[in-house]
N, C-alpha and C positions, 0 to 999 in steps of 0.2 A: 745292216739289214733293215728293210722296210716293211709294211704292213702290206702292203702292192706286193713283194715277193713272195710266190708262192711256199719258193724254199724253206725259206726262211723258220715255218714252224713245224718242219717235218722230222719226225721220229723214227727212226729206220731201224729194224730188228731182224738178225737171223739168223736158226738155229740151226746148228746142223752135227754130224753125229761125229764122235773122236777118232777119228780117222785122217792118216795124211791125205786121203783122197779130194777130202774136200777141201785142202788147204787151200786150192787155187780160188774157190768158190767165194770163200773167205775175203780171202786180197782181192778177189774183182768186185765184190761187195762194197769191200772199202774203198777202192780206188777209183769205184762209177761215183760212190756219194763223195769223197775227196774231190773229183773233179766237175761235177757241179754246185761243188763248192767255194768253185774258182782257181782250186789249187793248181798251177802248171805243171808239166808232165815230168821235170825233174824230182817235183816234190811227191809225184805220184808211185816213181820207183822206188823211191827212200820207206814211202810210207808198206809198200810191197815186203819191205825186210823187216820193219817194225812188226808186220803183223805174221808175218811167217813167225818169227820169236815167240812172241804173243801166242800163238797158235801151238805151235810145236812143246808148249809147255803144260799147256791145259793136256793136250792129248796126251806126252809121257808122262809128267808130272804128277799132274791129276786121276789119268786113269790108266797111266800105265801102257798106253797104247790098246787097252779094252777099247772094241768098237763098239758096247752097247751101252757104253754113254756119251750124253752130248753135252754142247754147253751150245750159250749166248754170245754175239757180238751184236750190239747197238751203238747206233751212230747217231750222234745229237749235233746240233749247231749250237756254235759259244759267240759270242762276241768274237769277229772278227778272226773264227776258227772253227775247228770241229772238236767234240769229245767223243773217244770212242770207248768202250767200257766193256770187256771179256768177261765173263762171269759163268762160273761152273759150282756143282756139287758134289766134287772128286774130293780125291782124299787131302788131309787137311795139308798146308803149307806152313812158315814161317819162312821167311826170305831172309829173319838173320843168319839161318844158317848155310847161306848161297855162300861159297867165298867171292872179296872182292877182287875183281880185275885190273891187274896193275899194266897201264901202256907202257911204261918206265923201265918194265922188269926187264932182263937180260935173255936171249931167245931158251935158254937151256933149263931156266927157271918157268919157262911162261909151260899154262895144262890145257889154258883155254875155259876152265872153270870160270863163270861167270862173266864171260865175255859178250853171251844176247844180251843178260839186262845192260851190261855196257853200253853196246851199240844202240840199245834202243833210249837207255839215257840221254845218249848223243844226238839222236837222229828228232825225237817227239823233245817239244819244249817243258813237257810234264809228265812223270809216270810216276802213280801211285798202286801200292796196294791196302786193297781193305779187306780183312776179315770179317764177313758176315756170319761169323759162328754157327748157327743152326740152318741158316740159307745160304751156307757154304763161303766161297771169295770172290773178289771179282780185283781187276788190274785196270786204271782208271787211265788211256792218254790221251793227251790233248796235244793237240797242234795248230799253231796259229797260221795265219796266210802270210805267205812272205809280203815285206811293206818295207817302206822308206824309211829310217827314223828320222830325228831332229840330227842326224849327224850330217845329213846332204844339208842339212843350214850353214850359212855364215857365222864361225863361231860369238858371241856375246864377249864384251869385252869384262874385264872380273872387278865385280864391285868393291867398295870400298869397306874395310873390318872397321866399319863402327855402325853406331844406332843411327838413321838416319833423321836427319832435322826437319822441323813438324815445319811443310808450306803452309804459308798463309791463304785464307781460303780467295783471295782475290788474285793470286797468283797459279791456279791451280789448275792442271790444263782441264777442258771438259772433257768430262767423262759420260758414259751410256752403261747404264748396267743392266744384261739383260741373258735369254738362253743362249748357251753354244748354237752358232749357225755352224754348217759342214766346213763348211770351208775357212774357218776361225782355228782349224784343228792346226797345223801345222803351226799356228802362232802359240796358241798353248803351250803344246811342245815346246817350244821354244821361249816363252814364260817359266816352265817350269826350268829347261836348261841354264837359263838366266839365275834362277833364285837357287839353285841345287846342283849346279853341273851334273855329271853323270852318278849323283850319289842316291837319289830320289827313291827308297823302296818300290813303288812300284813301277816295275818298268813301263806296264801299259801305255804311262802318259808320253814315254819316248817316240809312238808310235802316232800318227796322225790318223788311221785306217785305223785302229784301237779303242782312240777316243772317242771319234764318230761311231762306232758299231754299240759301246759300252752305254752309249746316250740313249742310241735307237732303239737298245735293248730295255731299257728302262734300267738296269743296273744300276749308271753314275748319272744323275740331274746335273750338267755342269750351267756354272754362271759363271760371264766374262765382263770386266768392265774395258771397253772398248775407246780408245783416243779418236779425234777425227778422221783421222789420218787409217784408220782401220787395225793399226796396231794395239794387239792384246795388252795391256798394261797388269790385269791382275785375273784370276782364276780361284775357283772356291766350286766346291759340288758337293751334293748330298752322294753317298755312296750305303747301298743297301749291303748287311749283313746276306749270307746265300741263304739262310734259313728262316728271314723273317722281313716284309717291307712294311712294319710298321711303326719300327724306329730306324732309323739313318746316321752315318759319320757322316758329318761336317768336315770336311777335309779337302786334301790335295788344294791348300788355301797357299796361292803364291804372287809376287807382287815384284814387278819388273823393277830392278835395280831405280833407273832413273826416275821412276814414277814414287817412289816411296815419301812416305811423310803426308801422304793424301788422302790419308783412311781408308784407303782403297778398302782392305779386310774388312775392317770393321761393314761397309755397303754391301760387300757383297754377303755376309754372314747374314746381314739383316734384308738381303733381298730371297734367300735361299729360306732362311724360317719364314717370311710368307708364303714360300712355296711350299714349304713342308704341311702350312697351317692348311691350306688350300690343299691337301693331295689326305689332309685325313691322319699323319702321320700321330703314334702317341706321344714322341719325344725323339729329342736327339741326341747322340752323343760327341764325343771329342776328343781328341786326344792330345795334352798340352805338353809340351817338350819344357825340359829341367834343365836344360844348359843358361836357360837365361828367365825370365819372368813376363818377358814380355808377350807372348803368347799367353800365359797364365793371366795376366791383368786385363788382354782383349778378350776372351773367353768368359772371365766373370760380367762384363761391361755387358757381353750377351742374354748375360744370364743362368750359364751355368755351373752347377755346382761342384765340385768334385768330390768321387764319391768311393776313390778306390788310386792304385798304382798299378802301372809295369814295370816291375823293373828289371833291368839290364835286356829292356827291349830290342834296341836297335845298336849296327856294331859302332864304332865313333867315325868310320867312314863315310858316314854321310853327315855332309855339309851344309850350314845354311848361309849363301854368301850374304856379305854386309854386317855379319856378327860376327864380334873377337868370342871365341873360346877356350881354355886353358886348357878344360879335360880330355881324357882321349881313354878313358874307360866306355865299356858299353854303356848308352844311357837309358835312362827311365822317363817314362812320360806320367804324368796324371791322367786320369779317366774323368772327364767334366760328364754331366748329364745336366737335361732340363727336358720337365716334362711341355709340350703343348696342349693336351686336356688336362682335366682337374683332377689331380690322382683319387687313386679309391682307398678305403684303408686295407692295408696290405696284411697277409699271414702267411706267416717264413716258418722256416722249422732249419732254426739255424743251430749253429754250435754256442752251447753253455756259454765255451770260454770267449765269443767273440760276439755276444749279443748285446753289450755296452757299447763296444763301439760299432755296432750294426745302426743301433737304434740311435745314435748321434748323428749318423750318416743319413735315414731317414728324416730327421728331424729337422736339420738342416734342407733335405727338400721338398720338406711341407707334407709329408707323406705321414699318417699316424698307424704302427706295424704292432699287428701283433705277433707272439712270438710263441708258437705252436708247441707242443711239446714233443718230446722227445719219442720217434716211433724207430723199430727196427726196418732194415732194410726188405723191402717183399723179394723176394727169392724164385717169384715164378719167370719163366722164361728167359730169354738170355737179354742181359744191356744194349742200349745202343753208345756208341762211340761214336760222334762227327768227327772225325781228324782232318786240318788241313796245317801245313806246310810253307812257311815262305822261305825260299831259301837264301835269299838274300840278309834278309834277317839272322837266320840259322832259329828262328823259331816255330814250334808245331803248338796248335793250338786246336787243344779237345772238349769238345761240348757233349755233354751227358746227359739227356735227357730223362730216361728214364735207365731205372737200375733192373738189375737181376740176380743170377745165381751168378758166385765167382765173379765178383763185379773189380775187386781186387788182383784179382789174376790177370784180369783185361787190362786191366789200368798199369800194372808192371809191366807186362808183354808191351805196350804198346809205348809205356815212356822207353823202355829197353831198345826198341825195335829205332824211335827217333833218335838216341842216343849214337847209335852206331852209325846213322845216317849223318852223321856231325851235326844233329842239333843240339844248342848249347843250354835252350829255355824252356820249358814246357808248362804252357797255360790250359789250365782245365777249369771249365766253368759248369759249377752243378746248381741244376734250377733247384732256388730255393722254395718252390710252391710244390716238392716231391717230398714227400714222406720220407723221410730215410736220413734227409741228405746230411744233418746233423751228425750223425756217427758216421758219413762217408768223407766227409770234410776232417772227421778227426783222427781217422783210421789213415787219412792219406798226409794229415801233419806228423804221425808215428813214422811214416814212409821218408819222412824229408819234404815234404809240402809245405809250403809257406802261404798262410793267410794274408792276401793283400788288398781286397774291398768287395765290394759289389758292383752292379750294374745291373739298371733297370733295363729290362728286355724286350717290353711292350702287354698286352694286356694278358699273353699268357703267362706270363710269370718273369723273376727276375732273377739274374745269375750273383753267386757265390765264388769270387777268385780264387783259385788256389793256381802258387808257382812252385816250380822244379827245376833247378840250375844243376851243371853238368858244368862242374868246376870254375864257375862264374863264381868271382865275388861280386857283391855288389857295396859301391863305393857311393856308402851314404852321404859323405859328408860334401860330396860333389852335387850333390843334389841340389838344386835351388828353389825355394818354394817360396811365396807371394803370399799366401792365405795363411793365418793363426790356427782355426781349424785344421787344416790340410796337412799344417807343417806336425802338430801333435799325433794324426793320425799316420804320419810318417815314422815317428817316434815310436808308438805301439809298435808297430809291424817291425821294425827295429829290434824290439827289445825282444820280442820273440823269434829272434832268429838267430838257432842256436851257434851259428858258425860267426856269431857278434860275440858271442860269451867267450869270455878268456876261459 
């Protein structure tokens, strides 16, 4: 999308009353804004069923078939898709208790319980649901436009399992490092299939139509280092968090088999942090993979520090070709940070038992914290929960901004509700500039929470990690760490885990 399209920033909302009557109203709704959205008329039937599901759930569900309530449908544009977002104030739901839909089952066994959310599984590339507790629910799906991937490519031939060997800089081809042009995208793609075959968490970058919307969007800054010849040699982009564009992942960092040993990374990380400097940004972050250290050694070279862990982040399915690896356990990445302005000094209202190593984590990045004291959680109004989902991963990661009554109750409902969806990890970040969070940090270590760092979040405040495995172990000793620091603060969070203790 471009800034010429008018489309492009239009918000489309309509409400209408819980009644099958207006179902069709609904679906023409969706299906005028689906198809000036470009979507073709097959995807427009599909989407027609999606929303009848959608529809027909709010109206029984919710109000029972009551006509004299309504609800919302709003349609947004995504990168390179739409989001459409159902939202009522009918009576309350939990969706763990839908049964699931088994296609496998035998016909004499099947009831058809749970077969919309099925189909609509199937049909939208995303469906969530969010409980807004006092502002009722809403069912969030998205759909992307159908596109080419890197699979219409000529497939990449498979690189070699070792480190590759440093070129000498007079042998070195010229390179251009500079923004994604449009038409650079299918090479990208095709960079990334090079460095990751089909293993790459996010799919987006398989997509050509994906990568260029996501740029347009502001969402991902990509930088490409370019051969003469036009071919993409290496890839790197700032990628904004949904909740805040004042720090950025450094990421989607990949470097074409034959091109390697040219620092390609290293140029393009140090072309992307002028651009960060230049766009205002307060810091970046990074996430450094444990299967090897070399990623850990380019990322300090950058300058940042690390300041925290995932673990048993990603499943061992993804690949990084050119590197031998042994493990084949989930693995853990490091959380690197580096701030671009001059930090301020900081005041956390952290936990008792994790203020030692809070304040070394600090210290290390020049930052001097003080450490608040200890307040009770306020109780008025209801928490928010950000929840998002990758499924690829099988990880949900919840951000909590602020607390309220029953903030404990939410927080089980909601690790409960990903658990059943096969997620295996569950990352929760509580801003540590919230009153409270002290005792909700420790109240959720009671729960099986595992304290694993921090991260600075930008000028509103900074987050507190807490993790939740769902019969993961995590195989420390696979771990591979670079930094003295890093490796001890691996060791803490070790030692506090009580499924470590014999």
């Amino acid at each position: 999308m471009t800034e010429t399209d008018p489309f492009a920033a239009r918000r489309c909302a309509l409400t209408v009353s819980s009644t099958l009557a207006f179902l069709p109203m609904v679906q023409g709704f969706v299906r005028e804004y689906a198809r000036d959205a470009g979507f073709p008329p097959e995807e427009l039937g599909r989407l027609d069923l999606v929303m009848e599901e959608a529809a027909t759930n709010v109206i029984y569900g919710a109000f029972g078939g009551d006509e004299g309530g309504s609800f919302d449908v709003v349609c947004e544009r995504i990168p390179a898709g739409i989001q459409i977002t159902v939202h009522d104030e009918g009576m309350p739901y939990d969706p763990s208790l839908t049964p699931e839909y088994d296609p496998g089952a035998d016909l004499e066994s099947q009831t058809g319980a749970g077969l919309g959310s099925f189909l609509m599984q199937q049909i939208a590339d995303a469906v969530e649901f969010h409980n807004l507790g006092s502002r009722g629910k809403e069912t969030v799906i998205v759909k992307y436009l159908p596109a080419d991937t890197v699979t219409s490519a000529p497939p990449a031939e498979a690189a070699p399992l070792e480190a590759p060997d440093h070129v000498p800089v007079a042998e070195r081809v010229p390179l251009e490092i500079g923004p994604l042009r449009p038409e650079q995208a299918i090479e990208v793609c095709r960079c990334i299939f090079d460095a990751y075959r089909y293993t790459y968490v996010n799919e987006h970058l398989y997509y050509p139509d994906r990568v260029v919307a996501l740029n347009e969007s502001g969402d991902m800054v990509s930088a490409v280092a370019s051969a003469p010849d036009g071919e993409v040699a290496g890839h790197a982009a700032l990628v904004f968090p949904e909740d805040t564009h004042e720090i950025a992942d450094l990421a989607v960092v990949a470097t074409k088999a034959k091109f390697r040993g040219q620092s390609i990374a290293r140029r393009l990380g140090e072309y992307l942090d002028a651009e960060a400097l230049a766009r205002g940004l307060h810091g970046l972050f990074i996430e450094e993979v444990t299967v090897h250290t070399f990623t850990q050694k380019f990322c300090h070279r950058l300058g940042f520090v690390d300041t925290g862990f995932l673990l048993a982040y990603s499943p061992a399915t993804m690949a990084f070709q050119g590197i031998a690896e042994e493990t084949r356990a989930r693995r853990s990445v490091i959380l690197g940070f580096k701030y671009l302005t001059e930090p301020q000094v900081t005041r956390v209202y952290a936990p008792r038992q994790h203020r030692e190593t809070i304040a070394r984590i600090y210290e290390r990045l020049g930052v001097k914290v003080e450490f608040a004291a200890l307040s009770r959680v306020a109780h008025r109004g209801e928490p928010r929960l950000y929840v998002s989902v990758n499924p690829k991963r099988a990880v949900a990661t919840v951000r909590i901004p602020t607390y309220g009554r029953d903030l404990p109750q939410h927080i089980r409902s909601e690790v409960l509700r990903q658990l059943r969806d096969n997620v295996v990890v569950v990352n929760v970040y509580l801003d540590l500039s919230t009153p409270g969070t002290g005792r909700v940090a420790t109240a959720l270590e009671e729960a099986g929470f595992l304290f694993t760092g921090i991260l600075p979040g930008g000028r509103s405040g900074d987050w507190l990690i807490m993790q939740y495995f769902n019969g993961v172990l995590v195989d420390y000793d696979s771990i591979q760490v670079e930094d003295d620091a890093t490796r001890e603060l691996l060791a803490t969070i070790r030692a506090a885990d009580p499924r470590e203790k014999p």
